[in-house]
matplotlib code that plots the C-alpha trace (Angstrom):
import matplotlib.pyplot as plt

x = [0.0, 1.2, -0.9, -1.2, -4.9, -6.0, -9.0, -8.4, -10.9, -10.2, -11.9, -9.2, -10.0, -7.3, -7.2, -5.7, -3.3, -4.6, -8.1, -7.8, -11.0, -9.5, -10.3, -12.8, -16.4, -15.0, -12.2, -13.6, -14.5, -11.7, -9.6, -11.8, -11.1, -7.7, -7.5, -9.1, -6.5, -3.7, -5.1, -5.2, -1.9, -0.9, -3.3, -5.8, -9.0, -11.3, -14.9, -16.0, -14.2, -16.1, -15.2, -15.8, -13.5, -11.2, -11.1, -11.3, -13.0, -12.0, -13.8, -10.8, -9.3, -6.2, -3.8, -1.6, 1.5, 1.7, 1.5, -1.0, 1.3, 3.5, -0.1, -1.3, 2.3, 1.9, -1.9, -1.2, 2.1, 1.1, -2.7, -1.1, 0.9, -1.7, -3.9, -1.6, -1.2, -5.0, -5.6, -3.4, -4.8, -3.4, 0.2, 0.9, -1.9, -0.7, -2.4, -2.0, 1.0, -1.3, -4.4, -7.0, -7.7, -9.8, -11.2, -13.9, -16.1, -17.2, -20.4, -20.4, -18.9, -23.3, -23.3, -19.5, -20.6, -23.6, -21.8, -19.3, -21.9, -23.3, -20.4, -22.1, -25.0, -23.4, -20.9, -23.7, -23.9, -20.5, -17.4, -14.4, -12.8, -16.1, -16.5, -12.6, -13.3, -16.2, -14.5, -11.7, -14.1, -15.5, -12.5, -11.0, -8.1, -5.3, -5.2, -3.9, -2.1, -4.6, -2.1, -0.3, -3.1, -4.9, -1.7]
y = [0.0, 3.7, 5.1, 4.1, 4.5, 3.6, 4.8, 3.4, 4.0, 4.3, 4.5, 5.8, 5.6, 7.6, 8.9, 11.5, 10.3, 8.2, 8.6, 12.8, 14.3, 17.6, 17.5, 21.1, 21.9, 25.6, 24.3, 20.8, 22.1, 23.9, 20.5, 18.4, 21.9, 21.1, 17.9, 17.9, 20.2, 18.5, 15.1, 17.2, 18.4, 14.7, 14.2, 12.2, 13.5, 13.5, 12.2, 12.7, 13.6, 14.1, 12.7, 13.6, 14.8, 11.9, 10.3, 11.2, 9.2, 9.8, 8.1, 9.3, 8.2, 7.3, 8.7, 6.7, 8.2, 8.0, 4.9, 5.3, 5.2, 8.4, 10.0, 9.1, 10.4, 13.9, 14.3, 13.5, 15.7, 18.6, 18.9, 18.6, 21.4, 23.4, 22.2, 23.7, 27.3, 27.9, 26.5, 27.4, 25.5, 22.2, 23.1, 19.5, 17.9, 15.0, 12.1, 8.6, 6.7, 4.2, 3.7, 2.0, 2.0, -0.1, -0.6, 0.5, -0.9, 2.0, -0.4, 0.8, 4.1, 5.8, 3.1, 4.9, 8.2, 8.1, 6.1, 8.4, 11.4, 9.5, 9.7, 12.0, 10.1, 7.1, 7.5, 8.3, 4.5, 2.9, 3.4, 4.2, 1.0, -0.8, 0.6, -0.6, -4.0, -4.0, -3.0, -5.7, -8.3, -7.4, -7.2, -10.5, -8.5, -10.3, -10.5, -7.6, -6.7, -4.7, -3.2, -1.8, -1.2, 1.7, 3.5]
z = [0.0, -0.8, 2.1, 5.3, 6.9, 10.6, 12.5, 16.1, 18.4, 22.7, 25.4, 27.9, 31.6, 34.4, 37.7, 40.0, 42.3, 45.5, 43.6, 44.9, 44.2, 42.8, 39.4, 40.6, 38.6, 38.3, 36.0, 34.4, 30.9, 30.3, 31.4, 28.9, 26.4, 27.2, 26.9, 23.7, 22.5, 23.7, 21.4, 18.5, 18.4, 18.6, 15.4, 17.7, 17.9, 21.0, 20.4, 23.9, 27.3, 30.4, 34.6, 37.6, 40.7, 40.9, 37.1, 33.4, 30.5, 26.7, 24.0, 21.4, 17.5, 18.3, 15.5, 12.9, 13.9, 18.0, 20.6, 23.0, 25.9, 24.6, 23.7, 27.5, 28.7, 27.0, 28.1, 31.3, 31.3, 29.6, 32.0, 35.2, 34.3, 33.2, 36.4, 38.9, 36.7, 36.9, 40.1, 42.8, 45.3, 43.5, 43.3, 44.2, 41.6, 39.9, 37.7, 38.4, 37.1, 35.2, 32.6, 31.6, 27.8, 25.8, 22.2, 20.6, 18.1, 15.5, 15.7, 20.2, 19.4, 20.4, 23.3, 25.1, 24.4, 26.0, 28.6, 28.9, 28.8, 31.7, 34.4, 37.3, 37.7, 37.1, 39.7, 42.0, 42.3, 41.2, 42.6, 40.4, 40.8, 40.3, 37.3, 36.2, 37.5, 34.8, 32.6, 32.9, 32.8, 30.1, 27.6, 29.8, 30.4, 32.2, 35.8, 37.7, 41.1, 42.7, 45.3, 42.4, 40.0, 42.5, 43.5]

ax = plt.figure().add_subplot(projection="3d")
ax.plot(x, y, z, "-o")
ax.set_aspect("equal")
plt.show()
């Protein structure tokens, strides 16, 4: 082939550190603004982002010419530091070391957006790590060390 064409899609899943719930209302849109731009600088392009106070969800098309891991590196990297410039109560936010991501079936792409759309209320009954457990069963993902996993 003399083109090379992908269109990945992930659901992304990270937290704040030690689950924090600092991730503030006053501030959330313009994270998931942020966020959105810091995907599209990396030629991914956010579907849908949305949390609440201790996690993020990104339904996202992963780009041709990044691994996920360097784009979850530089999304992480680049929103912490803008997290603690407009909120100076944070100076010592951080993101969890690890992520969850899985993928996405352009047939379930309505089905995790609405999901996604979801998170408030849905959290209003499921815990965070609930909702990863789930999630792990679902896509019979290997078996994990919990004491690790939720640092």
């Amino acid at each position: 082939m003399g083109q090379s064409l992908s269109k990945i899609y992930v659901h992304l899943i990270f937290g704040t550190k030690k689950r924090f719930p600092i991730i503030k209302k006053n501030f959330e849109d313009r994270l998931y603004a942020y966020l959105g731009g810091t995907l599209k600088k990396y030629n991914s392009k956010a579907i849908i982002i949305n949390g609440v106070s201790d996690h993020i969800h990104i339904l996202l098309v992963l780009s041709k010419n990044i691994a996920l891991s360097k784009l979850v590196e530089e999304i992480k990297k680049q929103s912490s530091k803008w997290i603690k410039e407009i909120d100076k109560s944070s100076p010592d936010f951080a993101w969890q070391i690890g992520y969850a991501a899985f993928s996405v079936s352009s047939s379930k792409i309505n089905t995790v957006k609405k999901y996604i759309e979801g998170q408030k209320e849905h959290h209003k009954i499921k815990t965070f790590k609930e909702e990863v457990e789930k999630f792990l069963k679902q896509y019979d993902m290997i078996e994990y060390d919990e004491n690790y996993f939720w640092k």
